[in-house]
C-alpha positions as CSV (number, residue, x, y, z in Angstrom):
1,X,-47.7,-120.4,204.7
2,X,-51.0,-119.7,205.8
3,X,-54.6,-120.5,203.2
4,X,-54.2,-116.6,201.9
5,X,-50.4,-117.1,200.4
6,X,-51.5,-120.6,199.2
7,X,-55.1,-119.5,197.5
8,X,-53.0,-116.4,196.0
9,X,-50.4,-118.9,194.5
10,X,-52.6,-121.5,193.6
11,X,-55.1,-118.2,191.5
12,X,-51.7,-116.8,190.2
13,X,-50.6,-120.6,188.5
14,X,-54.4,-120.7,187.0
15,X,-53.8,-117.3,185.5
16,X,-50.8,-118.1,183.8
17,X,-52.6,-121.5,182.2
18,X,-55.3,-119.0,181.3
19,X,-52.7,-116.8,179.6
20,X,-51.1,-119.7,178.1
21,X,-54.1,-120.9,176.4
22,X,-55.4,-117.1,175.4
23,X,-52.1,-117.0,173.6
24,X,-52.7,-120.5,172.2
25,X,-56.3,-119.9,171.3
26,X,-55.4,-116.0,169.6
27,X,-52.4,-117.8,167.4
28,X,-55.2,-120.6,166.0
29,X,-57.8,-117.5,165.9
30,X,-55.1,-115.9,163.3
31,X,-54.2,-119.2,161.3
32,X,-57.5,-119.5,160.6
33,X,-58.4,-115.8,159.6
34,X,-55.3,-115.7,157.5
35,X,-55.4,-118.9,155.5
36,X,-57.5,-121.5,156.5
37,X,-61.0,-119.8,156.2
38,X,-59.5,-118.2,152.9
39,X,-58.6,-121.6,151.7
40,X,-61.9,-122.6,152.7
41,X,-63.9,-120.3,151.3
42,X,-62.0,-120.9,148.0
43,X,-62.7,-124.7,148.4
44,X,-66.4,-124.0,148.8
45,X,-66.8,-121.9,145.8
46,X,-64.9,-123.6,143.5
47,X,-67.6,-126.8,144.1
48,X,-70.2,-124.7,143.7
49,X,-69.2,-123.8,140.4
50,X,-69.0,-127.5,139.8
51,X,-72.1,-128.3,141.1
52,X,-73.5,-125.6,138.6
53,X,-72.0,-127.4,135.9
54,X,-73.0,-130.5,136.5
55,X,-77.0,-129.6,137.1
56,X,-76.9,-127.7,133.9
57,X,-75.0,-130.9,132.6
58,X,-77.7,-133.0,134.0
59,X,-80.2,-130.4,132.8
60,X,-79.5,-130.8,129.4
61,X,-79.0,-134.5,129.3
62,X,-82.9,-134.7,130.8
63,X,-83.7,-132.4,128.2
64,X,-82.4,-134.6,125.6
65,X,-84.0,-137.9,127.4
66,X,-87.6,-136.0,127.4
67,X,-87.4,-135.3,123.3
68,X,-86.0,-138.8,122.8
69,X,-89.2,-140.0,124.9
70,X,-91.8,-137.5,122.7
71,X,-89.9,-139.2,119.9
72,X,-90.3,-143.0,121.1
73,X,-93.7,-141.8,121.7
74,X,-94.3,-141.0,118.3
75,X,-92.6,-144.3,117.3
76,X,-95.3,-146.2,119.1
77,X,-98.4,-144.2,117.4
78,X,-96.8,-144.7,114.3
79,X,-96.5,-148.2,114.8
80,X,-99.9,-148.9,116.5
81,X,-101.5,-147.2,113.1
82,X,-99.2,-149.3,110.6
83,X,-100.3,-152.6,112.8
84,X,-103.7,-151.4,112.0
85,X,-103.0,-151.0,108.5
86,X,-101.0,-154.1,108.1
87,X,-104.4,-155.9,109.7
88,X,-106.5,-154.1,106.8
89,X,-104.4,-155.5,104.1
90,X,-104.1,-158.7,105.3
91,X,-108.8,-159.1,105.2
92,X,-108.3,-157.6,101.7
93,X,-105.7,-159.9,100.5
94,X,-108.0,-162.6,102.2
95,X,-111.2,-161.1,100.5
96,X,-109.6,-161.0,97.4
97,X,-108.3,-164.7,98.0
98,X,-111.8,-165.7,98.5
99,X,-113.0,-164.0,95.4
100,X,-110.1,-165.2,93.3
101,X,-111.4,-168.9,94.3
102,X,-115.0,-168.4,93.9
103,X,-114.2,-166.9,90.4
104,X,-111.6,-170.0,89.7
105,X,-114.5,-172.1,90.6
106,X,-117.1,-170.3,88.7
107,X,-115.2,-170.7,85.8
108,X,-114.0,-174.5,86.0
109,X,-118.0,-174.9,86.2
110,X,-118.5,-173.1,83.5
111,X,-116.0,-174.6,81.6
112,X,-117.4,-178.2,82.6
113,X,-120.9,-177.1,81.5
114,X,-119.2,-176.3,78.3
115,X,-117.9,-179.8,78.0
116,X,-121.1,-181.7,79.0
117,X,-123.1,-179.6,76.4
């Protein structure tokens, strides 16, 4: 055999492993037009929808956590004014405390006066 026969041979062995693996390659090329990309596609679409419903989900929960904060908001104004109240009522009662004593005391005086006259 001279280098021609064996270079044709050799190319001709290469060829068929090329054939081989087009025929290999074209069956996966089907598998994955006919089910696999289908079956993907599905796959991807169906967690999309669930993604949707979970931000709209999470959408509404942070809708609800922003009127609970306005409300707890509210809460603290409303608690800040009846401190300040609260404060006012106690230096009345204690003014009024005070003037209940002084008037007490005015009186006992008087009374003692009274008594010594």
């Amino acid at each position: 055999m001279n280098f021609a026969t064996v270079a044709n041979i050799c190319t001709m062995v290469l060829c068929v492993a090329v054939l081989v693996q087009s025929v290999r390659m074209m069956r996966s090329l089907k598998a994955v037009k006919e089910g696999a990309l289908t079956d993907v596609v599905n796959a991807l679409d169906k967690s999309t929808g669930q993604a949707r419903t979970v931000l709209s989900e999470l959408k509404k929960a942070l809708l609800e956590c922003a009127n609970m904060a306005r409300a707890i908001e509210d809460g603290r104004k409303m608690a800040d004014e009846l401190d300040d109240m609260v404060e006012i009522a106690n230096s009345s009662a204690d003014r009024l405390m005070e003037a209940a004593s002084l008037a007490n005391r005015s009186a006992a005086a008087a009374d003692e006066q009274r008594m010594s006259a």
